[in-house]
C-alpha positions as CSV (number, residue, x, y, z in Angstrom):
1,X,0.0,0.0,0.0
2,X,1.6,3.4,-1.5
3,X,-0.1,5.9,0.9
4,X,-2.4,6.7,4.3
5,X,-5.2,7.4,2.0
6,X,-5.1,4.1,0.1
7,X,-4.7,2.3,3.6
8,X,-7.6,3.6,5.3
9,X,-9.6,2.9,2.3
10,X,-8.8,-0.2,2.6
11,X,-9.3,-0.5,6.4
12,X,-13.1,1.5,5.6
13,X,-13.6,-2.3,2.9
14,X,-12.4,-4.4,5.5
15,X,-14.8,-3.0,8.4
16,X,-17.7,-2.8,6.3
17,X,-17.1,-6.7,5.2
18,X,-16.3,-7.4,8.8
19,X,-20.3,-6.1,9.5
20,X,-21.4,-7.9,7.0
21,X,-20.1,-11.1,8.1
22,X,-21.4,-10.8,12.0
23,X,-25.0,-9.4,11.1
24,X,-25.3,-12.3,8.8
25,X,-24.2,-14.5,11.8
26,X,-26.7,-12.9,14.2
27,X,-29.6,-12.1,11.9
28,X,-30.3,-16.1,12.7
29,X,-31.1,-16.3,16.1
30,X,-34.1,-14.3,16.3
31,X,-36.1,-15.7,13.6
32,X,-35.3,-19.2,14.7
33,X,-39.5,-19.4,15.4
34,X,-39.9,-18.1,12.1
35,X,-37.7,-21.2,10.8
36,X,-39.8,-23.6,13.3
37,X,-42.9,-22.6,12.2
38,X,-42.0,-22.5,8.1
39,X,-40.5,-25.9,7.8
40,X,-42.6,-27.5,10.8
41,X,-39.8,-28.5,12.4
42,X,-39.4,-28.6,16.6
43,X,-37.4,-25.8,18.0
44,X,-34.6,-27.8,19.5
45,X,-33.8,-28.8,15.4
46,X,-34.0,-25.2,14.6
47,X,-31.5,-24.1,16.9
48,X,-28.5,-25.9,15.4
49,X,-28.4,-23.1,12.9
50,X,-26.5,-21.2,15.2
51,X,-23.6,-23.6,16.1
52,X,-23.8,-24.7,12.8
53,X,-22.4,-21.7,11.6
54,X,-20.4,-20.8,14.8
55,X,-18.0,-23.8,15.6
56,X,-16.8,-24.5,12.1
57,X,-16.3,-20.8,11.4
58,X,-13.8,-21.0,14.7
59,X,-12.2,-24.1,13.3
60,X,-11.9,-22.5,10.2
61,X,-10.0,-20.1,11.1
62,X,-6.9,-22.0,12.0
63,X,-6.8,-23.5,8.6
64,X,-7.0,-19.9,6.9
65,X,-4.2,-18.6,9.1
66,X,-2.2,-21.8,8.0
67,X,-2.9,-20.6,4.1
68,X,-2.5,-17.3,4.6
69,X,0.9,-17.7,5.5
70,X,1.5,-20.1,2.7
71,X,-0.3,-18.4,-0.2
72,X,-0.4,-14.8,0.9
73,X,-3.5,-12.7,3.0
74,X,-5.0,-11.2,-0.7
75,X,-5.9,-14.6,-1.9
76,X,-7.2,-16.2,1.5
77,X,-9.5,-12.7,2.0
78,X,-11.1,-12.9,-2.0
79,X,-11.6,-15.9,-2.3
80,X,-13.2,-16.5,1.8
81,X,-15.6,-13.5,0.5
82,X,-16.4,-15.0,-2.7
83,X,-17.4,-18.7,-1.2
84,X,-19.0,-16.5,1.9
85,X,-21.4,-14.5,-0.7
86,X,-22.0,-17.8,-3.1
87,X,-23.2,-19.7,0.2
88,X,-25.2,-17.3,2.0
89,X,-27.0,-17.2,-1.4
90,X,-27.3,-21.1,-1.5
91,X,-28.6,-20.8,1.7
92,X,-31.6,-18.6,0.2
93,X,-33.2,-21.1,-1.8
94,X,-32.9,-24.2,0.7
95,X,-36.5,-25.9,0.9
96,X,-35.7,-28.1,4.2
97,X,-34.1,-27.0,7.7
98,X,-31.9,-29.7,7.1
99,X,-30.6,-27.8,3.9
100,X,-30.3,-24.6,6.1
101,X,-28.3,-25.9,8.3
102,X,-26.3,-27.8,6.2
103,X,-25.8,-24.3,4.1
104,X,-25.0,-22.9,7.2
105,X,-22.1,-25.1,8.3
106,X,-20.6,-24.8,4.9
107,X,-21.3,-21.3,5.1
108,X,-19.0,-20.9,8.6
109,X,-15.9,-22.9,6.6
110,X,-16.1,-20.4,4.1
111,X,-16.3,-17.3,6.2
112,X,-13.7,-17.9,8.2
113,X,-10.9,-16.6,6.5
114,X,-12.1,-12.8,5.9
115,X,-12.4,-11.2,9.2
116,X,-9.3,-12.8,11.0
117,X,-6.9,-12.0,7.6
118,X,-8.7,-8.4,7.7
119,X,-7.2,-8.4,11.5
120,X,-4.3,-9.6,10.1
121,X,-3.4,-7.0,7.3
122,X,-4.2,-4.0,9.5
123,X,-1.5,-5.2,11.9
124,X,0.9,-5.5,9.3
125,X,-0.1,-2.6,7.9
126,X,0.0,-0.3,10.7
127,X,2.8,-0.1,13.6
128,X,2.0,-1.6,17.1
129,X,1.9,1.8,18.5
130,X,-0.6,3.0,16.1
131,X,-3.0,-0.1,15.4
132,X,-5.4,0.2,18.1
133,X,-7.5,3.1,16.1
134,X,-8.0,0.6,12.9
135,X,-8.6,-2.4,15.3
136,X,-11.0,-0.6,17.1
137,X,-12.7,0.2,13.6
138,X,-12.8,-3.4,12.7
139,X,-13.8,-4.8,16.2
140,X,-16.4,-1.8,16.1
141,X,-17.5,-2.9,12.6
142,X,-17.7,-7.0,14.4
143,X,-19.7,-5.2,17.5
144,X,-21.9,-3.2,15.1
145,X,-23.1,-6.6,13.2
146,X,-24.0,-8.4,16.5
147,X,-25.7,-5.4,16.9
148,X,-28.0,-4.5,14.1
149,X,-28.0,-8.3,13.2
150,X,-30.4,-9.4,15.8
151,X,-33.1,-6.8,15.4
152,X,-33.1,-5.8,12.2
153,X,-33.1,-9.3,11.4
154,X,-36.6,-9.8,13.1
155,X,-37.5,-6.3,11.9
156,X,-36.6,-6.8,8.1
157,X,-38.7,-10.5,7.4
158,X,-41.9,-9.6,7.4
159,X,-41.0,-7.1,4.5
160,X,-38.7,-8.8,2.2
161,X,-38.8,-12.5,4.0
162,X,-36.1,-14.7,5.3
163,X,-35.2,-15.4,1.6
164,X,-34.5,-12.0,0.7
165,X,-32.7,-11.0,3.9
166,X,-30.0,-13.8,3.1
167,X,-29.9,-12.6,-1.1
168,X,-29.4,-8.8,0.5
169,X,-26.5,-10.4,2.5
170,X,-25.2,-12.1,-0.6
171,X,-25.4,-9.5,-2.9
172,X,-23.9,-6.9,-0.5
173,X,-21.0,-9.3,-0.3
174,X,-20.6,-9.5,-4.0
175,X,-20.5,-5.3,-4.1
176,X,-17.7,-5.9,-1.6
177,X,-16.0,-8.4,-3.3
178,X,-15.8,-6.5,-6.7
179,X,-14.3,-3.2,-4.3
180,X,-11.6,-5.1,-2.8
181,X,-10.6,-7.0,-6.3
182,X,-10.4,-3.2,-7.3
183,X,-8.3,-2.3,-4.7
184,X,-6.0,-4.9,-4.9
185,X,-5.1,-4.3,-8.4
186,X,-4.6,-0.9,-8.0
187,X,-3.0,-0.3,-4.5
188,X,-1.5,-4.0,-3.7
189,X,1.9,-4.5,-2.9
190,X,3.7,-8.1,-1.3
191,X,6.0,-6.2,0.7
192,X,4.2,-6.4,3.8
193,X,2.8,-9.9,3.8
194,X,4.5,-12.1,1.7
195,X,4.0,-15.6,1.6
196,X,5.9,-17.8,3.9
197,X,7.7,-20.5,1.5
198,X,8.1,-23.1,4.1
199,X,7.0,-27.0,4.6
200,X,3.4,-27.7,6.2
201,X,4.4,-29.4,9.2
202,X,7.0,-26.2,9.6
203,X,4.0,-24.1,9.6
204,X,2.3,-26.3,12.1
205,X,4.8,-26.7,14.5
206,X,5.3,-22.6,14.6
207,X,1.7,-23.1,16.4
208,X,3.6,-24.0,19.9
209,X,6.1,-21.2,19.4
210,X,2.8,-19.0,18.9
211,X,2.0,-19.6,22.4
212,X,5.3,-20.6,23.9
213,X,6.2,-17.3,25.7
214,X,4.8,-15.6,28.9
215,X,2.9,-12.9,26.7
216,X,1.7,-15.0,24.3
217,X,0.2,-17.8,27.1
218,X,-1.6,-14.8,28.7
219,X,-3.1,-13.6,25.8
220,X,-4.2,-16.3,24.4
221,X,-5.9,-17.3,28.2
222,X,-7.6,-14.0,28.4
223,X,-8.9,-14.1,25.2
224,X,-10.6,-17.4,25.9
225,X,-11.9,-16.7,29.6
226,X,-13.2,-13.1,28.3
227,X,-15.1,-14.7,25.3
228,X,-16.4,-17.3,27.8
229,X,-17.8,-14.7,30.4
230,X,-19.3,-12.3,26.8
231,X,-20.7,-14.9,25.0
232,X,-21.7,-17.2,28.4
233,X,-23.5,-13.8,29.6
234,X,-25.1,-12.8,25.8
235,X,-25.8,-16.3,25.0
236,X,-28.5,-16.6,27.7
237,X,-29.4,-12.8,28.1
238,X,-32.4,-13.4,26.1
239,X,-34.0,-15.8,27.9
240,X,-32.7,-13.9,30.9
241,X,-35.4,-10.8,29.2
242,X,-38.2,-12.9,28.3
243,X,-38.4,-14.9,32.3
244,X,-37.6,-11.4,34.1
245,X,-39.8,-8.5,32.0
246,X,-41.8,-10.7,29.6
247,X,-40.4,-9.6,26.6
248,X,-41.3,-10.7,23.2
249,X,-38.6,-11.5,20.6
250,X,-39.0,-8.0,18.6
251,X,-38.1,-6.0,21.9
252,X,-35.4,-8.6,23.4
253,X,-33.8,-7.8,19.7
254,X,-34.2,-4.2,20.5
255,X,-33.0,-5.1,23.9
256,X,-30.0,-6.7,22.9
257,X,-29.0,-3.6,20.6
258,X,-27.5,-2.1,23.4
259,X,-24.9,-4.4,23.1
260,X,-22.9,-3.7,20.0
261,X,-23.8,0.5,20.3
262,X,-20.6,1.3,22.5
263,X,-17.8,-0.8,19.7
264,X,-19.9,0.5,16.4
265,X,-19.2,4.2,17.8
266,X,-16.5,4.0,20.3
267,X,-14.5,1.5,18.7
268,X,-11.9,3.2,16.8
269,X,-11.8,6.1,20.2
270,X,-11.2,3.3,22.6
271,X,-8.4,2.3,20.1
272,X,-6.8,5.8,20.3
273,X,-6.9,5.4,24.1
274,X,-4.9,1.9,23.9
275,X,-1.9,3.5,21.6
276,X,-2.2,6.2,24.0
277,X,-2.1,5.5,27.3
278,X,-1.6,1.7,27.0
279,X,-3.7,-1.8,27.4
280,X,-1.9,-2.0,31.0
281,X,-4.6,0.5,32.0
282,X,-7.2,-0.3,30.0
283,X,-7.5,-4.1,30.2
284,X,-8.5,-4.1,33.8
285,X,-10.9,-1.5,33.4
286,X,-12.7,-3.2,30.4
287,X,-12.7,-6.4,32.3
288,X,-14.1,-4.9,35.8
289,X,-16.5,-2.8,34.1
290,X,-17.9,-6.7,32.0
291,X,-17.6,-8.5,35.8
292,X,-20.5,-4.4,37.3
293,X,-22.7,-5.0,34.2
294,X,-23.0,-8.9,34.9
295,X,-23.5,-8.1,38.9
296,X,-26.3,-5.5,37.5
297,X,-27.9,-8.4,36.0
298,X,-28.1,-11.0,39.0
299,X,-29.3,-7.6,40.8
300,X,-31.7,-6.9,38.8
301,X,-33.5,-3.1,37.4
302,X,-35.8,-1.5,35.9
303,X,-37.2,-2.9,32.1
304,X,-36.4,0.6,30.5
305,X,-32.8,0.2,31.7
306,X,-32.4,-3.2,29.9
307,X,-30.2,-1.2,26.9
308,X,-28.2,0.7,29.2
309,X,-27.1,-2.4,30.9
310,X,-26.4,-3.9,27.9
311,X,-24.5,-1.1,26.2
312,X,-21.9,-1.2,30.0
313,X,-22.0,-4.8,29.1
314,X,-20.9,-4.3,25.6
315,X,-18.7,-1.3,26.6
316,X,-16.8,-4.0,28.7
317,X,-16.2,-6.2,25.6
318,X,-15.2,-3.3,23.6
319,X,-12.5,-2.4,26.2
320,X,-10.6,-5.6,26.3
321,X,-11.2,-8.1,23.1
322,X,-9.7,-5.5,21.0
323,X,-6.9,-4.8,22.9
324,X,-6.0,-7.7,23.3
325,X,-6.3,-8.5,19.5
326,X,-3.7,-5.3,19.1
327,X,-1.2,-7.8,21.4
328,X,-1.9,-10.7,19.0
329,X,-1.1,-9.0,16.2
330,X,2.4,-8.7,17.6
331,X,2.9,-12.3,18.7
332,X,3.3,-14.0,15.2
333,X,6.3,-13.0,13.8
334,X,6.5,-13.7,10.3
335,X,3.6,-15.3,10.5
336,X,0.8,-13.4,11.3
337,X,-2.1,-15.2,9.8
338,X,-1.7,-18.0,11.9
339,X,-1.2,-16.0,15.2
340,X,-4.6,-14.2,14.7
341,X,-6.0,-17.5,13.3
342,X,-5.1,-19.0,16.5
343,X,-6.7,-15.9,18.2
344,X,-10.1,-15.7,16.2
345,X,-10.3,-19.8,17.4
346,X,-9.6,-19.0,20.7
347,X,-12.0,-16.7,20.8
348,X,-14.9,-18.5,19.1
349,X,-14.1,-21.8,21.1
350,X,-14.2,-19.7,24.3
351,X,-17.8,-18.8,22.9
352,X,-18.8,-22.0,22.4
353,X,-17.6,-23.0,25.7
354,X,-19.1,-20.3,27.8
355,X,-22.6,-20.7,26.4
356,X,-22.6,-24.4,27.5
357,X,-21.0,-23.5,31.0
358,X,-23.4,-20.8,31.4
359,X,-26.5,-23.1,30.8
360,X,-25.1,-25.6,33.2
361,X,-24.8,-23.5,36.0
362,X,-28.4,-22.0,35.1
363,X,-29.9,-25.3,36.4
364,X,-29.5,-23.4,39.7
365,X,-30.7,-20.1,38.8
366,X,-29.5,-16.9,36.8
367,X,-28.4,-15.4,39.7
368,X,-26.0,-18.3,40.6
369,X,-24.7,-18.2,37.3
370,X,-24.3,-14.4,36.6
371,X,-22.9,-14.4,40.1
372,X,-20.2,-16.8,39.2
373,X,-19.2,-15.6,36.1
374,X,-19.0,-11.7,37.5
375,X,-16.5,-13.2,40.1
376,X,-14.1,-15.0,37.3
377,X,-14.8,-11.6,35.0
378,X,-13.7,-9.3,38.2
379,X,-11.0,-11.6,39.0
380,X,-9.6,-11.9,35.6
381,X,-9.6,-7.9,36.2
382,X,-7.5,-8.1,39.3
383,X,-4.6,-10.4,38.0
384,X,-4.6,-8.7,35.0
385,X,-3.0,-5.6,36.4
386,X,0.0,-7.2,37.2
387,X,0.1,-9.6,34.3
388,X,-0.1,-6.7,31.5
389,X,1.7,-4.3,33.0
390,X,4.1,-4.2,30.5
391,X,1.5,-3.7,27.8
392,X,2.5,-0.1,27.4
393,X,2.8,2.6,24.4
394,X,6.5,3.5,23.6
395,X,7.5,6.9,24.9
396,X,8.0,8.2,21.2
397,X,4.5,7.4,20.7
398,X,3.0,9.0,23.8
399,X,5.0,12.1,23.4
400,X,3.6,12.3,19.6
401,X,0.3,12.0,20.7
402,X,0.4,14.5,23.2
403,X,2.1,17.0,21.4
């Protein structure tokens, strides 16, 4: 890339593809009735359209890295998109929930490889003391999806149908597709990720080297625990809406928007903040203020609060998954696909993870289990200060910045 102009226009196709991909992935949930009652199939059925999409899209991801070290980031990122947009258009026309969900879980392999490599490219793009501000726009643009994914989802079918809400999706990824291509052509240079000529089982082994170092164990861990306490917490908050206030699926979708509000405009501001002050003094605030909003929960409040919570929840999320994605994008080397591979994994397997966990510890009630996950969130916060405390900007860079 020649030029600051042609890199943020880039970052500005990157983050608009990176909301496209997670409002696709959360447009599902709340229209999972809609799906029971269209193909008369029981709800329990229904519901594997989520992790149908979800767990190969994480184990996807560590086979993109592995690619995108050996064939170059341009290639795994076009053709990801391409497969992305040609599935999520199969999935359009499928006349059974079995052919949804088997569109669906093909859909997740094909996905995987654009929003990790978009991570990727902006850390190689940018230096480590002035990546936060792009991360935060592509995190934003993930926390914006999640976001408008789940109620305009439910808002959107009963004008253009479940059909048309997937073809929109497709077609928008097409527009995308041909913009990038564009790009590339124009703008593209090798210099900053050029393939890694080296054996397969080199590439795999580099894996353990990944996380074979004090920083790169820690990251890694808090990365998992985080998205274990988020998704654990946002899997079940739904449920947690329609038992406490009696909310219908429109306003728990409205609800939930709350959520993604704080990373789609804050994202690229709380960014700033890391390069400038440092994740040391972030982190631990993030992960305290995620261990309040969980604590407000098990307390409990008024109905007309229910976004505001979820915006400090959100706000939490926002505060440490991005900075700690800034870290990753350090810890590869000369391999960077596969470190934020590994990292996009982690992160989705700690989703997974947490969900179950969460539903577990719900036999006992959701103020046991909001309870128990605030104290791992709050505790993570406290260990954290001394574990990152080296997570700081360089002096040239602060001075800069203040000047």
């Amino acid at each position: 890339m020649t030029g600051s102009p042609e890199r943020e226009r880039l970052l500005w196709i990157l983050a608009t593809a990176t909301f496209i991909i997670f409002f696709q992935a959360y447009m599902v949930a709340p229209i999972i009735p809609m799906f029971s009652a269209v193909f008369h199939s029981p709800l329990r059925k229904v519901a594997l359209v989520v992790p149908a999409y979800l767990i190969p899209y994480g184990v996807s991801t560590l086979i993109y890295g592995l690619l995108a070290d050996r064939f170059g980031i341009r290639r795994v990122i076009l053709a990801s998109l391409a497969v992305f947009s040609l599935l999520t258009a199969f999935t359009a026309i499928s006349r059974s929930i079995d052919q949804v969900i088997v569109w669906r879980m093909l859909t997740g392999f094909g996905a995987g490889g654009v929003v990790p490599m978009a991570l990727t490219l902006v850390g190689t793009s940018y230096t480590y003391a002035e990546r936060g501000r792009p991360l935060g726009w592509l995190f934003g643009a993930m926390a914006g999806g999640m976001a408008f994914g789940a109620p305009l989802g439910v808002v959107l079918v009963p004008f253009i149908g479940w059909r048309g809400l997937f073809l929109g999706v497709a077609v928008t990824g097409v527009v995308l597709l041909v913009f990038l291509v564009s790009y590339f052509r124009l703008h593209w240079t090798s210099t900053l990720t050029s393939p890694i000529k080296a054996t397969f089982g080199e590439i795999l082994q580099s894996y353990a080297s990944i996380v074979n170092t004090p920083r790169g164990r820690r990251t890694y861990g808090y990365v998992f625990v985080n998205s274990m306490f988020h998704s654990g917490v946002f899997a079940w908050i739904g449920v947690y809406f329609a038992q406490q206030f009696h909310l219908g699926s429109v306003a728990i979708g409205f609800a939930l928007l709350g959520y993604g509000i704080p990373g789609f405009f804050l994202g690229p501001f709380i960014g700033r903040m890391a390069d400038r002050w440092g994740r040391a003094k972030l982190l631990p605030f993030g992960l305290a203020l995620s261990g309040f909003a969980a604590g407000m929960l098990m307390i409990g409040f008024p109905v007309p609060l229910a976004p505001l919570v979820m915006m400090l929840l959100s706000l939490g999320y926002d505060m440490t998954q991005p900075l700690l994605g800034g870290i990753v994008t350090s810890l590869g080397g000369n391999r960077p696909g596969q470190s934020m591979g590994l990292n996009v994994f982690t992160l989705f397997v700690g989703f997974g993870v947490g969900s179950l966990i969460f539903g577990e510890v719900l036999h006992f009630g959701f103020e046991v289990a909001l309870g128990a996950f605030a104290a791992v969130e709050l505790t993570a916060a406290l260990v954290s200060i001394r574990l990152f405390r080296f997570e700081l900007p360089s002096p040239k860079f602060a001075k800069d910045t203040s000047s």
